[in-house]
MMTF fields as JSON, N, C-alpha, C and O atoms, coordinates in Angstrom:
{
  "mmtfVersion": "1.0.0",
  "mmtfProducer": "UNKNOWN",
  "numBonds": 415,
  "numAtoms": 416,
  "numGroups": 104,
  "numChains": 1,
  "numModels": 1,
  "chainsPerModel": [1],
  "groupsPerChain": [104],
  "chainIdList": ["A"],
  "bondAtomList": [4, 2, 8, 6, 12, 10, 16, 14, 20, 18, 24, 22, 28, 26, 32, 30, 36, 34, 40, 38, 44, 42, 48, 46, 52, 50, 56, 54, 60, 58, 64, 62, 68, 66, 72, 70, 76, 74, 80, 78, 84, 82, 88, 86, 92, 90, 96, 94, 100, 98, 104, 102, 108, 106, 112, 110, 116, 114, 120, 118, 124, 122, 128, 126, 132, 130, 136, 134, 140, 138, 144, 142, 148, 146, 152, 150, 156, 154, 160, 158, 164, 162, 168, 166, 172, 170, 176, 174, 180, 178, 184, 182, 188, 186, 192, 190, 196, 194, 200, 198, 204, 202, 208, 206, 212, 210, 216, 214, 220, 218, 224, 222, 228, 226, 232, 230, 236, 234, 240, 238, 244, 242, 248, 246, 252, 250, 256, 254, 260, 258, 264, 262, 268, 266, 272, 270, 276, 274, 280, 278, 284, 282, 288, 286, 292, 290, 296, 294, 300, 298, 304, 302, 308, 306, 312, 310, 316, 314, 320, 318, 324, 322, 328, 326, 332, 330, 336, 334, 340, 338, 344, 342, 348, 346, 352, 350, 356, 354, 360, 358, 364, 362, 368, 366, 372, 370, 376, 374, 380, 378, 384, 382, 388, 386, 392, 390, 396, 394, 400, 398, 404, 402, 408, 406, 412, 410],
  "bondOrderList": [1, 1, 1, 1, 1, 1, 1, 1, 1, 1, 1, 1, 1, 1, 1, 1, 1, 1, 1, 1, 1, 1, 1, 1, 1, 1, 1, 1, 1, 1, 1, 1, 1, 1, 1, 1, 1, 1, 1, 1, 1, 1, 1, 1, 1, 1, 1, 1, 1, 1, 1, 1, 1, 1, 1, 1, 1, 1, 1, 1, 1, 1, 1, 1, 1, 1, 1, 1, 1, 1, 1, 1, 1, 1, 1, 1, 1, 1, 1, 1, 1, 1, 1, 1, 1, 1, 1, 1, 1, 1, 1, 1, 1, 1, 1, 1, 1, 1, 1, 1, 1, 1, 1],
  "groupList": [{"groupName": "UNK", "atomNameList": ["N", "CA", "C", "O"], "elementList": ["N", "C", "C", "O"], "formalChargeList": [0, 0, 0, 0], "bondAtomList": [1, 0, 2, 1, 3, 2], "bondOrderList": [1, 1, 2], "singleLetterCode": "X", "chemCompType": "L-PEPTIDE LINKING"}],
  "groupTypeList": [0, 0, 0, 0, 0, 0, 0, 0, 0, 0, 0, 0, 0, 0, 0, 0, 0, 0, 0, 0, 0, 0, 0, 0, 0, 0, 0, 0, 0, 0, 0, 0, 0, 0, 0, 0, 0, 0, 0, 0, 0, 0, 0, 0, 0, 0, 0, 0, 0, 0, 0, 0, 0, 0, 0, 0, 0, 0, 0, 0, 0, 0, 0, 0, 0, 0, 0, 0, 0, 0, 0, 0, 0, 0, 0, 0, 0, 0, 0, 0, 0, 0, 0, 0, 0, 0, 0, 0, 0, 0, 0, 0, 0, 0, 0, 0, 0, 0, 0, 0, 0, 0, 0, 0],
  "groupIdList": [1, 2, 3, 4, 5, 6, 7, 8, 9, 10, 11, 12, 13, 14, 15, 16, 17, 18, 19, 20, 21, 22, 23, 24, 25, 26, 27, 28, 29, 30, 31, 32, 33, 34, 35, 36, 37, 38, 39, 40, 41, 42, 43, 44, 45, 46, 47, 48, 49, 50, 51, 52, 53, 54, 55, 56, 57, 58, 59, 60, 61, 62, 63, 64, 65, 66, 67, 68, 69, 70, 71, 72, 73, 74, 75, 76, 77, 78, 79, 80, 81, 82, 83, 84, 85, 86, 87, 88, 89, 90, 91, 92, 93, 94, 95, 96, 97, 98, 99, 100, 101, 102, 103, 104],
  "secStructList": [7, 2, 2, 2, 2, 2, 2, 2, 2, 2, 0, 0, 0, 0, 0, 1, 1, 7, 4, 4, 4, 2, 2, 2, 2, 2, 2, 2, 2, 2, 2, 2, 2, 2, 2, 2, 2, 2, 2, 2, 2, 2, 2, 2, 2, 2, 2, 2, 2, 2, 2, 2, 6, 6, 6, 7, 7, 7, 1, 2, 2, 2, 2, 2, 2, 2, 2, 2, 2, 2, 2, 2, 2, 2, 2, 2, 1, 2, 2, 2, 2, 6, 6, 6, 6, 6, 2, 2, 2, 2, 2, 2, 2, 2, 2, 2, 2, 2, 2, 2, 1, 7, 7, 7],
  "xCoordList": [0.811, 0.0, 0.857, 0.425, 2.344, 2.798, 3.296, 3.433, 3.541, 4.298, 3.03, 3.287, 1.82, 0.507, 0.427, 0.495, 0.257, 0.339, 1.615, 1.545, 2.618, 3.645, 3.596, 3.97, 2.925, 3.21, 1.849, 2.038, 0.73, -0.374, -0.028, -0.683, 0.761, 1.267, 2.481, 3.308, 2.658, 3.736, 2.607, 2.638, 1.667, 1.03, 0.678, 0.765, 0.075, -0.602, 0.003, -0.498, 1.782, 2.528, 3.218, 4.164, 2.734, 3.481, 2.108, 2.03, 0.938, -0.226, -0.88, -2.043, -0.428, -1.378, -2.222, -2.966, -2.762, -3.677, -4.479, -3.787, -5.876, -6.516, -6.407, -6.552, -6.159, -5.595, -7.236, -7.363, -8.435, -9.842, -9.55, -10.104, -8.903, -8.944, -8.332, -8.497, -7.479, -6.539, -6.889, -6.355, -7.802, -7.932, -8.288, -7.571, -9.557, -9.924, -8.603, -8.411, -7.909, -6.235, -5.473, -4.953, -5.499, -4.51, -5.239, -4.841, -6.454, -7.441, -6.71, -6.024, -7.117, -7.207, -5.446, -5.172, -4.451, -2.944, -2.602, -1.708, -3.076, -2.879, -3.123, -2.382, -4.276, -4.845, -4.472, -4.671, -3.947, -3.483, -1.706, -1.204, -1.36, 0.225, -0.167, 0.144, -0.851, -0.808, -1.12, -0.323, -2.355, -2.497, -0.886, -0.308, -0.455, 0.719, 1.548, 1.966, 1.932, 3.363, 3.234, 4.122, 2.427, 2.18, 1.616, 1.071, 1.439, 1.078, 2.586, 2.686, 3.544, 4.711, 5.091, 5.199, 5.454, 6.646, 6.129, 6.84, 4.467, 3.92, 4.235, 4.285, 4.399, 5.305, 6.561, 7.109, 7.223, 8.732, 9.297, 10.299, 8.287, 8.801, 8.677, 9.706, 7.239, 6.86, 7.468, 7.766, 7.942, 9.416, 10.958, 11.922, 10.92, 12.094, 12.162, 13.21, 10.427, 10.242, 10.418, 11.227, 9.719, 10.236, 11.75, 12.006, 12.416, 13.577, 14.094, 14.26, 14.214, 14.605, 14.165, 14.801, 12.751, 12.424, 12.924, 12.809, 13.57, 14.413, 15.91, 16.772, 16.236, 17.179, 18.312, 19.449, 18.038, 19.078, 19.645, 18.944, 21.141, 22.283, 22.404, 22.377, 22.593, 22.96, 22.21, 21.273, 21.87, 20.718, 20.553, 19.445, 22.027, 21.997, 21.154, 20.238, 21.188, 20.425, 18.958, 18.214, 18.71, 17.411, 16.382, 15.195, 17.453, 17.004, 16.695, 15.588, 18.114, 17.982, 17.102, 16.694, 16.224, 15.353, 14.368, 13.815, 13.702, 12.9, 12.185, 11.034, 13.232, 13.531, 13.285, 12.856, 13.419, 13.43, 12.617, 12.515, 11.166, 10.347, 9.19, 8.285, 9.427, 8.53, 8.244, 7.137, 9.436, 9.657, 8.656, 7.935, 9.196, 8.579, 7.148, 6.916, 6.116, 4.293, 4.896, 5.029, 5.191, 5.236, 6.193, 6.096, 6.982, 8.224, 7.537, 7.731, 6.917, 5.902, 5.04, 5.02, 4.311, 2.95, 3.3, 3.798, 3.289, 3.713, 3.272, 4.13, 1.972, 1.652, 2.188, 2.762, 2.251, 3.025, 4.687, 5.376, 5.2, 6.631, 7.529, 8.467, 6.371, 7.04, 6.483, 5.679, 6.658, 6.384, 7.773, 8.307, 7.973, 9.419, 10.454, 11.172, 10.755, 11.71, 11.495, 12.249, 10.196, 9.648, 9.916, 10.629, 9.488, 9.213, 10.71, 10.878, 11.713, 13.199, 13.851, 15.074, 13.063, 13.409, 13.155, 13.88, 12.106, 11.38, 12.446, 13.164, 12.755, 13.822, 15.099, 15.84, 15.644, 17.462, 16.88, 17.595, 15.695, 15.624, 15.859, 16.796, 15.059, 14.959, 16.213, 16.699, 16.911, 17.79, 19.342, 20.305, 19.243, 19.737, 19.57, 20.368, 18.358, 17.719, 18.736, 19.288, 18.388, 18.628, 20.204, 20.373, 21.142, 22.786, 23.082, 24.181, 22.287, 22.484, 21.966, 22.493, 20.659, 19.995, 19.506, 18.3, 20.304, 19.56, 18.855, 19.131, 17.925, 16.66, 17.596, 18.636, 17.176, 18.079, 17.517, 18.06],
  "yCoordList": [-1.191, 0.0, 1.257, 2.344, 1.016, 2.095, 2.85, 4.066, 1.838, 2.147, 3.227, 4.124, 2.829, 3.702, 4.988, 5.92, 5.043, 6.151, 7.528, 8.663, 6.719, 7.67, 8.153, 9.325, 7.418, 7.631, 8.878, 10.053, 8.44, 9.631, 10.511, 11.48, 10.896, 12.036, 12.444, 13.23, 12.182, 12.741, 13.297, 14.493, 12.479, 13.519, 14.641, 15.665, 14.674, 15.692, 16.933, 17.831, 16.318, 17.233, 18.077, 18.862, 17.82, 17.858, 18.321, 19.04, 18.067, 19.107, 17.787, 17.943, 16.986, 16.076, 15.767, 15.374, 15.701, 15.492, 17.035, 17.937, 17.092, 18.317, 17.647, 16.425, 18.328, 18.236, 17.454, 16.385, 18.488, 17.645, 16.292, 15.563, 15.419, 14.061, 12.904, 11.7, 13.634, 13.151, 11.599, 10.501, 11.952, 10.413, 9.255, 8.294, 9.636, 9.05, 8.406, 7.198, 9.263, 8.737, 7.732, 6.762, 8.206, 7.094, 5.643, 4.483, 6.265, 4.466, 3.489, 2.468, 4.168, 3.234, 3.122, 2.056, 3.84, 3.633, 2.746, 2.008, 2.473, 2.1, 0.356, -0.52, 0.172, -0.928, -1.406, -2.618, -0.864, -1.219, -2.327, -3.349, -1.001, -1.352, -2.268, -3.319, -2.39, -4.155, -5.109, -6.046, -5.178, -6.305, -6.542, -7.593, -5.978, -5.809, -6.304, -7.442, -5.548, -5.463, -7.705, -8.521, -7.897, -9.024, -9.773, -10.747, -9.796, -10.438, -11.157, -12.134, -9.976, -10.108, -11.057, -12.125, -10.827, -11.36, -13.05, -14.047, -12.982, -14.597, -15.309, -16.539, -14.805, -15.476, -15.681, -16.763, -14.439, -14.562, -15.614, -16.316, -15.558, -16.89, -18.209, -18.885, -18.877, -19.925, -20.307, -21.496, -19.613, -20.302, -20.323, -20.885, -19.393, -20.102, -21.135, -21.766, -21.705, -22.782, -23.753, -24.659, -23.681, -24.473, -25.166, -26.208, -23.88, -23.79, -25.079, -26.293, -24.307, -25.743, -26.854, -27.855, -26.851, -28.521, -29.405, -30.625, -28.419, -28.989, -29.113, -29.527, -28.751, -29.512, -28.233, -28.558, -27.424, -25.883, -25.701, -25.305, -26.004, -25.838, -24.573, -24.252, -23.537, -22.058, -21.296, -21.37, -20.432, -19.758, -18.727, -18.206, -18.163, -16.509, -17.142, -16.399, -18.41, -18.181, -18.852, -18.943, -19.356, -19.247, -18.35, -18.392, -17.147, -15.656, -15.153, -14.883, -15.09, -14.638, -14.924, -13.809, -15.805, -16.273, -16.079, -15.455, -16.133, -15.93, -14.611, -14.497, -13.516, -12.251, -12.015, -10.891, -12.603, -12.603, -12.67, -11.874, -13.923, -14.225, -13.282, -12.755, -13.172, -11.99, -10.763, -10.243, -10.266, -8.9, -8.424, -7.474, -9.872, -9.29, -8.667, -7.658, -9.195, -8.588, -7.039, -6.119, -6.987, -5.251, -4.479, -3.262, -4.837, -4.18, -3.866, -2.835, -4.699, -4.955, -3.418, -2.505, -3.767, -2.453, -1.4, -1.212, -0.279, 0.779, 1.576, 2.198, 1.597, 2.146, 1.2, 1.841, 0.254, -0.544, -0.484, -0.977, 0.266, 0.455, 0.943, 0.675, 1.837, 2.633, 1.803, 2.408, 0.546, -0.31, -1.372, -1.94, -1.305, -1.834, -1.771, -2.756, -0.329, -0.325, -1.286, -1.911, -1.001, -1.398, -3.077, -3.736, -3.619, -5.057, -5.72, -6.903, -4.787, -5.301, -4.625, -4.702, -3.969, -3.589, -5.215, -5.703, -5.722, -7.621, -8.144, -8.626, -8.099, -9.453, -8.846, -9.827, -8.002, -7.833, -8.172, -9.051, -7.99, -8.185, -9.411, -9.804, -10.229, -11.726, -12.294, -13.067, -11.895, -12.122, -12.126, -12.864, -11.076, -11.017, -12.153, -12.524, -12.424, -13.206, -15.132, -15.908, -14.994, -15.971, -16.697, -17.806, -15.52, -15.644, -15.256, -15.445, -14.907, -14.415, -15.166, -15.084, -15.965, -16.272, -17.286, -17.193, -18.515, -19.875, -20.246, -20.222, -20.598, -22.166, -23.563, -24.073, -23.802, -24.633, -26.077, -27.046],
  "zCoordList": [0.0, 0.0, 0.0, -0.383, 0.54, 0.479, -0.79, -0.923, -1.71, -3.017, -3.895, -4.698, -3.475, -4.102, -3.818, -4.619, -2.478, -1.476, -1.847, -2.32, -1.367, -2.718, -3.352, -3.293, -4.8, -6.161, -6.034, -6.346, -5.609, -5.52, -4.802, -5.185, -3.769, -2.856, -4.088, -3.626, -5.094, -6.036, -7.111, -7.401, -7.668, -8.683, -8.171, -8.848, -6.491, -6.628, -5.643, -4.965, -6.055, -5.374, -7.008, -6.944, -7.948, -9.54, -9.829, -10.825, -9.159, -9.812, -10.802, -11.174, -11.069, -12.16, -11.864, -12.762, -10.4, -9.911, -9.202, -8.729, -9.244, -8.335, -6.994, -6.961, -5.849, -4.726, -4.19, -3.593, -4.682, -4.154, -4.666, -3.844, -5.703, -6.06, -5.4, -5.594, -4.456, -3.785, -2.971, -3.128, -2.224, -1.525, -2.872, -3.152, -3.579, -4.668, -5.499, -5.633, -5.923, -6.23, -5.769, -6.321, -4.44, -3.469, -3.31, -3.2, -3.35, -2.648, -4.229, -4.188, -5.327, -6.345, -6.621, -7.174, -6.397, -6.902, -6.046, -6.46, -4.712, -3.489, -3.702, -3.255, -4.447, -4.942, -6.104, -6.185, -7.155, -8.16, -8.091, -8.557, -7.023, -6.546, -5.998, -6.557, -4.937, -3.996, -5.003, -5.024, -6.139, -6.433, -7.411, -7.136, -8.08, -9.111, -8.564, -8.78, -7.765, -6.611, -5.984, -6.227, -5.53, -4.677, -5.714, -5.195, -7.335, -7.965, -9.144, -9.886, -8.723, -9.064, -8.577, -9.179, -7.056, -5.744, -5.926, -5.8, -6.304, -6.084, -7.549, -7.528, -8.51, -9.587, -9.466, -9.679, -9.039, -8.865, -7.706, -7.839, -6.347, -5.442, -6.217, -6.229, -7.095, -7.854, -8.506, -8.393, -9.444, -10.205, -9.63, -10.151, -8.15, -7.693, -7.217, -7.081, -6.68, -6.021, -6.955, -6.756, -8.022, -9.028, -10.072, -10.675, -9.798, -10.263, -8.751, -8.863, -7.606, -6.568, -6.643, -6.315, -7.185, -7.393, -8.549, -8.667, -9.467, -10.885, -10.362, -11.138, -9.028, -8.733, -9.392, -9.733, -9.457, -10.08, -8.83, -7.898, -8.65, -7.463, -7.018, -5.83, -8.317, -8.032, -7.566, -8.361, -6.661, -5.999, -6.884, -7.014, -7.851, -8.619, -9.66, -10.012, -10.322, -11.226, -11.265, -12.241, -9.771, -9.278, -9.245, -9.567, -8.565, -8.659, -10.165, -10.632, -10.888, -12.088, -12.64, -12.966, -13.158, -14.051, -13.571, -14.476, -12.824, -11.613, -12.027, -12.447, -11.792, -11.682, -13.254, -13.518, -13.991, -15.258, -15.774, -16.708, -15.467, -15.949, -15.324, -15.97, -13.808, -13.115, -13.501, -13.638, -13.692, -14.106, -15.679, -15.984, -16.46, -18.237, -18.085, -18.752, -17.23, -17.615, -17.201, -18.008, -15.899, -15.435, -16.21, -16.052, -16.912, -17.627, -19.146, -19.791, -19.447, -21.11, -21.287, -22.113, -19.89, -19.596, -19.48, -18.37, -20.315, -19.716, -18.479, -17.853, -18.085, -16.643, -15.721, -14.84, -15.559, -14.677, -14.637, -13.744, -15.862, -15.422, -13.809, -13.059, -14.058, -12.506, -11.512, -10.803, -11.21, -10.483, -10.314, -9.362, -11.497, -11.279, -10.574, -10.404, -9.929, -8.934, -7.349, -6.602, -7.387, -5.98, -6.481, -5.724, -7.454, -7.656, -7.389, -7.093, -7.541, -8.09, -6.663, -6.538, -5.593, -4.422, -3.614, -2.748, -4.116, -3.254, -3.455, -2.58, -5.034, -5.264, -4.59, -4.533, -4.155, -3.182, -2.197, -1.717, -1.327, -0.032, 0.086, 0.781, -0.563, -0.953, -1.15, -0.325, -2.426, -2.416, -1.264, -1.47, -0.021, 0.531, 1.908, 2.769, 1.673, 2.387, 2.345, 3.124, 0.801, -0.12, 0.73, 1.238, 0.586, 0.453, 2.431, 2.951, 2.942, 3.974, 5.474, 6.584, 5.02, 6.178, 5.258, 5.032, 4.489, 3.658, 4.632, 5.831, 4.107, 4.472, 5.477, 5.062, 6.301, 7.082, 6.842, 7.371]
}
């Protein structure tokens, strides 16, 4: 919700938005980003899960492909571009996760 919230506290700090539109703005950017954002992260975990069940040793290119295949719908769309940073903000956390604190 936060990545929405943002992005609408930026139009209607840039004026693209009338300041009266404001909540109306945020409810729906707010909603757009969660389903996107968390519609991403649940593809991008699925094929890493998958990638581990094919028995793929390397975790980078667990990630990589992953990251790869997740990324293409939101990267394709152009209103969904500016979603990308946040989506590719999941995969380092994750990834740090990945190399830092493995699955025991």
């Amino acid at each position: 919700f936060t990545v929405g919230a943002v992005d609408a506290f930026r139009m209607v700090k840039s004026g693209a938005v009338p300041r009266a539109d404001a909540a109306r703005v945020a409810f729906h950017e707010m909603g757009r980003s969660a389903v996107v954002v968390s519609a991403f992260f649940s593809v991008y975990q699925t094929v890493k899960c998958l990638c581990l069940a094919a028995d793929v040793k390397y975790p980078e290119v667990r990630v990589g492909s992953a990251t790869a295949i997740a990324i293409a719908p939101v990267s394709v769309i152009a209103p969904l571009r500016r979603l990308v940073p946040y989506c590719l903000t999941l995969v380092a956390v994750d990834t740090y996760h990945t190399f830092f604190a493995p699955d025991r």
